[in-house]
N, C-alpha and C positions, 0 to 999 in steps of 0.2 A: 324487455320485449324481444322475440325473435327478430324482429328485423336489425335491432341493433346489436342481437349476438352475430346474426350473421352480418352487420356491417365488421362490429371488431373482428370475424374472422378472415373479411378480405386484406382487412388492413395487415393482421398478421401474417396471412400467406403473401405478401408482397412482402413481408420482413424477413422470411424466412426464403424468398426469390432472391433477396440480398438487393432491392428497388429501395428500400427503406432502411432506415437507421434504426438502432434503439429507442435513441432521443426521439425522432419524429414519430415511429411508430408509438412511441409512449403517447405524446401530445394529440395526436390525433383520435385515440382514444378516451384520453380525459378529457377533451375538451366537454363544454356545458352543452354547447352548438348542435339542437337537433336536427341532423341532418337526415334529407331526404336522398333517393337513391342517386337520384339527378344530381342535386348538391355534392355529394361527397365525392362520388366522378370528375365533378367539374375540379374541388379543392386539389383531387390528386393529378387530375392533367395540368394546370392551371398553375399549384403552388410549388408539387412536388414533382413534375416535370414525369412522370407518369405515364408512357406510352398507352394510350388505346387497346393494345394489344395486350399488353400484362397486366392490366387492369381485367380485362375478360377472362384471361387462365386463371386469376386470384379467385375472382368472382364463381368461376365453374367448381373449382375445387372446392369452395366455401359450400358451394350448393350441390355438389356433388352430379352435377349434369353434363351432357357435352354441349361444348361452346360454340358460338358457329359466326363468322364476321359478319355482318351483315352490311357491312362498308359496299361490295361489290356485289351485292345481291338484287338483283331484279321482282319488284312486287309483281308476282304472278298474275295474268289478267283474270283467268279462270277463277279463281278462288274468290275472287268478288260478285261472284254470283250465289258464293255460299255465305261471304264475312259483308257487311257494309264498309262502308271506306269510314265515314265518320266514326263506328262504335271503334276500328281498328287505330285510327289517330286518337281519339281519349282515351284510347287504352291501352296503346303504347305495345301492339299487336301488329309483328309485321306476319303478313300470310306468304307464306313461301309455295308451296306445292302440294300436291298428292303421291303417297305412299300405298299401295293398295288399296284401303277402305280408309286410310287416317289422313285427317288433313294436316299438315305439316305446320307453325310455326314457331315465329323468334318471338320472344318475351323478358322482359327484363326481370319481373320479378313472379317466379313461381309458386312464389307462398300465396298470392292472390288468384284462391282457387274459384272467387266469384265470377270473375274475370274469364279464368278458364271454360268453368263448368258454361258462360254464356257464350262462348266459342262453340262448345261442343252442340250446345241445343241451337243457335246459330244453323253451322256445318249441318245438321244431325248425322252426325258421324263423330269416331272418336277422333282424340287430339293426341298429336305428337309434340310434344314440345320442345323448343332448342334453346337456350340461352343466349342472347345476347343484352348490349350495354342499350340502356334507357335512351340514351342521347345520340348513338347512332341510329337506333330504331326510328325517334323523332325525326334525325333529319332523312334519314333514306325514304319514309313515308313522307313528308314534306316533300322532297328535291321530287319524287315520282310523282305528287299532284301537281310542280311547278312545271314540271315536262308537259304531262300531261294538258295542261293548259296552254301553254307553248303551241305544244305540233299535237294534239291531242287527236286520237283518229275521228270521235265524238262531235268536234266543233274544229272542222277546217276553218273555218270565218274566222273565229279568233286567234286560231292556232298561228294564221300568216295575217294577222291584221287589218284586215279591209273587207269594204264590203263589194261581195260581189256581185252583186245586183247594177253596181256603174262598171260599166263597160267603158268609160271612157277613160280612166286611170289607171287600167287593169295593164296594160300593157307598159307602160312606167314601172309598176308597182314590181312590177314581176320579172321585170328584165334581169337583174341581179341575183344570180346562182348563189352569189356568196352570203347572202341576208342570212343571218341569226336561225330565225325560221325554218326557212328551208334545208339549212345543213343540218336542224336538229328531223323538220320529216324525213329527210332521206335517210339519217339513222336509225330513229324511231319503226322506218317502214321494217327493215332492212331487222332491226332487233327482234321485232315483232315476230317477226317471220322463222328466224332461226330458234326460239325458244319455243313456240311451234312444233318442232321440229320438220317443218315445209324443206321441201328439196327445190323449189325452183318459184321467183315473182314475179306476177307480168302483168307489167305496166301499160293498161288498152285504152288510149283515146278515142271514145266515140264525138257525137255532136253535143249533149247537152251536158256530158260528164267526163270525167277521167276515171278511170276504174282499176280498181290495183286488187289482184288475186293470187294465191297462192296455194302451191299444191302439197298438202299433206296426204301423205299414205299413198299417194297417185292420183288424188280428188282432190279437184278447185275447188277453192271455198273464198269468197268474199272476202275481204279485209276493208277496202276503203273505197268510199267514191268520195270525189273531191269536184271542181267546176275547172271546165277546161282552161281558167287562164292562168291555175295555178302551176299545170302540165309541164309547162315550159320552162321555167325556171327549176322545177326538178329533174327533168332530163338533163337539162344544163349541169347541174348538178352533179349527176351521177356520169356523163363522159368525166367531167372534171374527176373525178375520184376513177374512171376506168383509164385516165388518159385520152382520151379518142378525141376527134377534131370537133367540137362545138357549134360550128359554121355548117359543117357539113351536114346538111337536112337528108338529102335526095335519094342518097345512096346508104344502104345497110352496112354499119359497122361493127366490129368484134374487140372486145377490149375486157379485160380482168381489173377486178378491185381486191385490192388484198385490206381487207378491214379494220385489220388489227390500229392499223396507224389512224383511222379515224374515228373510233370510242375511246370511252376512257373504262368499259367495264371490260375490258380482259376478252373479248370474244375475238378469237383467233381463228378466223372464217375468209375465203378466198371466193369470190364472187365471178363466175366468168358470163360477161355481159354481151347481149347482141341486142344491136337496134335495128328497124327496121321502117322504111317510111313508109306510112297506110294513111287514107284516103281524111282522115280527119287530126293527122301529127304524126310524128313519131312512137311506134310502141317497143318496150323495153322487155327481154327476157332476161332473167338472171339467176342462173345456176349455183346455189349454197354448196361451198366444198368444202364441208368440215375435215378439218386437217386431223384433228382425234380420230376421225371414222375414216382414212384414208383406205385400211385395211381388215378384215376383219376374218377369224379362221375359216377354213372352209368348210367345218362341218355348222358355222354360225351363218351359212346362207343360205342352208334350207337344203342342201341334198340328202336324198336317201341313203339307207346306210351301203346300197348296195352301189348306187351312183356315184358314191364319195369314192368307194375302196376305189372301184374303176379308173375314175378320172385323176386319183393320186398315182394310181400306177403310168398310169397315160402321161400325163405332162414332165416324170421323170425319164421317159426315153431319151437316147440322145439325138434324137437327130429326127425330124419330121413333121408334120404342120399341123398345128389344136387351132380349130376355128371356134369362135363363139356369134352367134346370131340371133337377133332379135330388133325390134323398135327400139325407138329414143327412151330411153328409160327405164329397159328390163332390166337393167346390173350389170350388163357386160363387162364395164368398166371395172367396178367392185370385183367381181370376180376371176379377169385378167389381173390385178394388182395382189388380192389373195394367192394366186396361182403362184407370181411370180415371188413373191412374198416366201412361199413357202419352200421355192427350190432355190432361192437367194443362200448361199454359201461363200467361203472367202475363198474357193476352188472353183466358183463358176460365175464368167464374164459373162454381165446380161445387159444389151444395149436398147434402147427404146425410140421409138419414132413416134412424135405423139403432134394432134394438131386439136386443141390446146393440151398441152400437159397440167393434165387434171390434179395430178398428188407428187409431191417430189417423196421419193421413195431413200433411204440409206442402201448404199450397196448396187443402187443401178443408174447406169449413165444412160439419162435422157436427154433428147435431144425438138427442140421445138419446133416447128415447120414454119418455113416462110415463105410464101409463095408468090407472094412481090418480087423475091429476088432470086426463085425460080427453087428453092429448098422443097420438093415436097417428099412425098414416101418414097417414090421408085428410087429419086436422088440420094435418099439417106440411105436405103437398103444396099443401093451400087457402094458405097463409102463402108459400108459394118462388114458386108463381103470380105473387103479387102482389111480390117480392122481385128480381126481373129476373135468373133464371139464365140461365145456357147450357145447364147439363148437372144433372141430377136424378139420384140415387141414391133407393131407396126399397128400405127390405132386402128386404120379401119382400109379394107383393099376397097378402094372404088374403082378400077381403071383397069382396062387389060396388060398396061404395062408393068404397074405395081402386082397384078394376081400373079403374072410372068417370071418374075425377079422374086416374087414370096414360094412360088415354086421350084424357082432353083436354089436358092439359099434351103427350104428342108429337104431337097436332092444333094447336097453337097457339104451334109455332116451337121448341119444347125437345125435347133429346135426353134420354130418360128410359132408365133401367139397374133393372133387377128381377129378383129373382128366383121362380119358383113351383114347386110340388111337382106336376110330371110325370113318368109314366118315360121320355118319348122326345119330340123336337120336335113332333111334328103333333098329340099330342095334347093340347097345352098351348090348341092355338086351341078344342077343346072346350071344355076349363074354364072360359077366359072367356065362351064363350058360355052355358055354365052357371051364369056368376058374374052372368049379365044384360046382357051388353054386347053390343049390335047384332053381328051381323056386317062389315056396310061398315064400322062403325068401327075393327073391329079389321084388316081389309085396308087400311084407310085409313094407321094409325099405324103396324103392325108394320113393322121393318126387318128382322130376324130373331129367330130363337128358337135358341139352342146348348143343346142338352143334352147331359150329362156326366156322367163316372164316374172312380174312381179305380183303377189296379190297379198291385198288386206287380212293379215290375223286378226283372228277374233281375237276380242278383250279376253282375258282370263276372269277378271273379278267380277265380270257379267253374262257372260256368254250362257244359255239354254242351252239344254239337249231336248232333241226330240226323236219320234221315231219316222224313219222317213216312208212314206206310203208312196203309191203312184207313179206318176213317172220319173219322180225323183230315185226312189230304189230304184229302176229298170236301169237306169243312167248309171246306178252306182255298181249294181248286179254285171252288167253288160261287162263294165270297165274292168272290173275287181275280181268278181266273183263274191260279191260279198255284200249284206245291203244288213243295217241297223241303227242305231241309235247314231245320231252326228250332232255338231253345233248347230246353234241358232243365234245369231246376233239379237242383242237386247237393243228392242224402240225406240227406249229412252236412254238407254247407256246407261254410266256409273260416271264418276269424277275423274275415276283413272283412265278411262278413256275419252273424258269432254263430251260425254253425250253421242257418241260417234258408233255403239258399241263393235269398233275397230280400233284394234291399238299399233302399229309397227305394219311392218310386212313381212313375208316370206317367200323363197325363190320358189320356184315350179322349173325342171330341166329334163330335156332330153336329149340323153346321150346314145349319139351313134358314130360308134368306134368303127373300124375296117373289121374287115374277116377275108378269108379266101374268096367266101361264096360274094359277096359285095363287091370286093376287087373285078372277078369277073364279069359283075353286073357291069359296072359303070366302065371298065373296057369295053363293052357290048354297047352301050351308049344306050339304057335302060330306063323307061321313063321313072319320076320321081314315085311313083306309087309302088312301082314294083321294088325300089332300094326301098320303099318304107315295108313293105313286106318281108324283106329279107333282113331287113336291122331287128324290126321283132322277132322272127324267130331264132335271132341271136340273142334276145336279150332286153333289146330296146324296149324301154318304158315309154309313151309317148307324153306328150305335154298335157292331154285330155287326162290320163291315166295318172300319172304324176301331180293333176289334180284332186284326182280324187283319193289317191292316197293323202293326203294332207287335209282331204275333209275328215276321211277315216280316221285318222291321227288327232283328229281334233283343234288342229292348227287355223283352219278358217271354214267359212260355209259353203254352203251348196252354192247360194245365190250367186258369191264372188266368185266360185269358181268357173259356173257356167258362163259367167261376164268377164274373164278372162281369155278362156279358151275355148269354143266350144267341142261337141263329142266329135271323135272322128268317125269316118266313115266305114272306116275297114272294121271287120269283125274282128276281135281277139283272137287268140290263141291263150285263156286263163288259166295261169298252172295251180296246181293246188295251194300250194303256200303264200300265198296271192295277200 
């Protein structure tokens, strides 16, 4: 039979790994003993002391496939809308993910192409298959319905064992952060979230629920309701793993979880936590910082090819101040760290002031803020001064004393990196001048100002075109000089995008560099419309404009774009090559 050439052949590629003898390799082959794939797993971890792991390379090589652990692999929730859980546990089918149009899994035994082929009509999609062992499959789908039942998002009631319907025990019940239960929800929430790929979870006590959501792509989306008395005990929880005072209800706290030390799947995730007391508990926000994606290049954040050259030449000057500006959430951060990422050298000392530090970086010495004990930006900038950098990080200028001190530091030979909260580049040189900083100083230091936004890519494996008519062309005509065929988000989605049909995101930026003509504007004390007229006819792409190049590009839609930014008011100046 095949299965048993392909048993004798694992056994002999362990023989020939040098895991196995002659002798044994002999005997395990002649035995009478019809063994099944399970069974003969079991003989070799069991009898013949057979790692797990060389067991699976004998096994891939036998079958000539690629092998894949499935020890620390998470059963996908998505793909159980295509696979059922039961056909998946008799059949020894774990579902891992999606690949473009293929759905992704582990299988122990690929000659059982009945199996297969009802995967696929399952799915209706094709199948990618990976190899793994019979008996880890078992238990990873096991140990994931035992979780699931545990802290399951599905059945809170059982997940923490009581019924909530009595109110009178409920507070006993739940006092204890440390219960079984609840350390496995607050993981569970927290797992869920980052394989998601969500950037941020917030934990919203109302009166008859607790409500836990999460932002993918920059859109909440529901994950859990639970009943308010289980709330308590998982905040409790989660200070315990951020550190923060427990007792402390009244007053908003700020505290970081670093992950890694409480799973046991490998997720190497940095959590930075704020609480907050609202009018029915405490609600919890909580920042995912994957440390993988700490950095990313800078032409992988969405600039133009004309906005990239620019701002590559810009942040290599020596000496003079790159502001970045936008809301909580456009990338500033991502793309202050890319920046600095990329003029990071073992010739050039780059010091940071950061209030949380978001990413530890190689190569740059960051420094935390503490403002208990009086450490904030203007304090660290006076110290780096005197410290002989090259390049200055300072997370965000809020204060006339720090815009002050960030203006004399790129007056006096340093390149300073900031960020501030404006909606658009020209209006950022207001602020400072609002914050009390001369004008010539700020035409003096400024190198540029980019302000930024984030928006939803379209899917690629579903995305429509169409042709745009109406007032959609005039919008794109206006901006561009150019109106036809663009994306269309699909309805109903695809798998690769979870029915969303949005998958990732992409930057949108407007870069407004100095010129002569600008310097003497905002010496003149110019209002912001008129620097926005003088940055275009330098150059300047605006954010409205830099969106719609990126519908053009076929990067995302109409819809999202006009729901990011809307048009601006000023007329163009469209050059031909547009």
């Amino acid at each position: 039979m095949a299965l048993a050439r392909i048993q004798a052949s694992i056994v002999k590629n362990l023989l020939k790994m040098g895991h196995l003898s002659d002798a044994q390799c002999q005997t395990i082959i002649d035995t009478d003993e019809d063994f099944s794939g399970l069974a003969l797993e079991s003989l070799l971890f069991e009898e013949y002391k057979i790692s797990p792991f060389q067991v699976l390379v004998a096994k891939a090589q036998a079958f000539d496939m690629p092998p894949i652990n499935v020890k620390n692999c998470l059963v996908n929730e998505a793909t159980f809308s295509k696979l059922e859980q039961d056909f998946c546990r008799e059949n020894s089918v774990m579902p891992l993910g999606f690949a473009g149009d293929c759905i992704i899994v582990a299988v122990s035994n690929p000659f059982d192409l009945e199996t297969i082929n009802k995967v696929k009509e399952m799915a209706g999609m094709p199948v990618s298959v990976l190899l793994g062992l019979e008996g880890a499959i078992n238990d990873a789908l096991r140990g994931d319905e035992e979780e699931r039942q545990a802290v399951g998002f599905g059945d809170v009631v059982e997940a923490l064992g009581m019924d909530f319907a009595s109110e009178e025990d409920s507070e006993d019940d739940f006092s204890d952060e440390e219960s079984a239960p609840i350390i496995k929800l607050g993981n569970r929430i927290i797992e869920e979230a980052y394989f998601a790929g969500a950037s941020d979870i917030h934990i919203e006590p109302f009166e008859t629920e607790t409500r836990v959501r999460v932002r993918i792509d920059g859109i909440l989306k529901h994950q859990l309701s639970m009943p308010p008395a289980a709330s308590g005990a998982l905040l409790a929880r989660l200070k315990v793993m951020a550190e923060l005072d427990i007792a402390e209800k009244r007053l908003p706290q700020d505290g970081r979880i670093q992950f890694k030390q409480f799973n046991k799947k490998g997720i190497d995730v940095d959590l930075r936590v704020a609480t907050a007391p609202l009018n029915y508990g405490e609600g919890v926000v909580m920042r995912i910082l994957d440390k993988q994606k700490s950095t990313l290049p800078l032409p992988a954040l969405g600039f133009s090819e004309e906005n990239l050259s620019r701002y590559r030449e810009l942040i290599t000057r020596p000496y003079g101040m790159v502001l970045h500006c936008g809301p909580t959430g456009s990338g500033k951060s991502m793309t202050l760290y890319s920046a600095l990422n990329e003029i990071n050298k073992v010739d050039v000392c780059i010091r940071t002031a950061e209030d949380p530090i978001e990413y530890t970086l190689p190569g740059l010495l960051q420094m935390q803020m503490q403002r208990k004990i009086g450490l904030t930006f203007a304090t660290a900038l006076r110290a780096f001064l005197r410290q002989d950098p090259d390049v200055i990080l300072v997370g965000e200028i809020r204060d006339k004393e720090t815009a002050a001190i960030a203006v004399e530091a790129a007056l006096t030979g340093h390149m300073l990196f900031s960020t501030l909260h404006t909606n658009d580049a020209p209006t950022t040189v207001s602020r400072l001048t609002e914050m009390g900083v001369e004008p010539f100083m700020i035409s003096a230091s400024l190198v540029c100002v980019c302000a930024q936004r984030l928006m939803r890519r379209v899917c690629k494996s579903c995305k429509q075109v169409h042709l745009q008519t109406g007032n959609e062309a005039a919008i794109m005509q206006r901006a561009l000089g150019w109106a036809g065929k663009v994306p269309h988000a699909s309805e109903d989605g695809c798998p690769s995008c979870g029915g969303n049909g949005y998958k990732g995101r992409v930057g949108i930026h407007e870069l407004m560099a100095t010129s002569e003509e600008l310097v003497q504007a905002i010496n003149s004390e110019e209002e912001a419309v008129v620097l926005k007229r003088i940055a275009m006819r330098n150059g300047m792409k605006t954010l409205h404009q830099d969106c719609m190049l990126k519908v053009k590009e076929g990067l995302t839609t109409m819809e999202e774009a006009l729901g990011a930014v809307p048009p601006d008011m000023e007329q163009y100046e469209v050059s031909e090559d547009a």
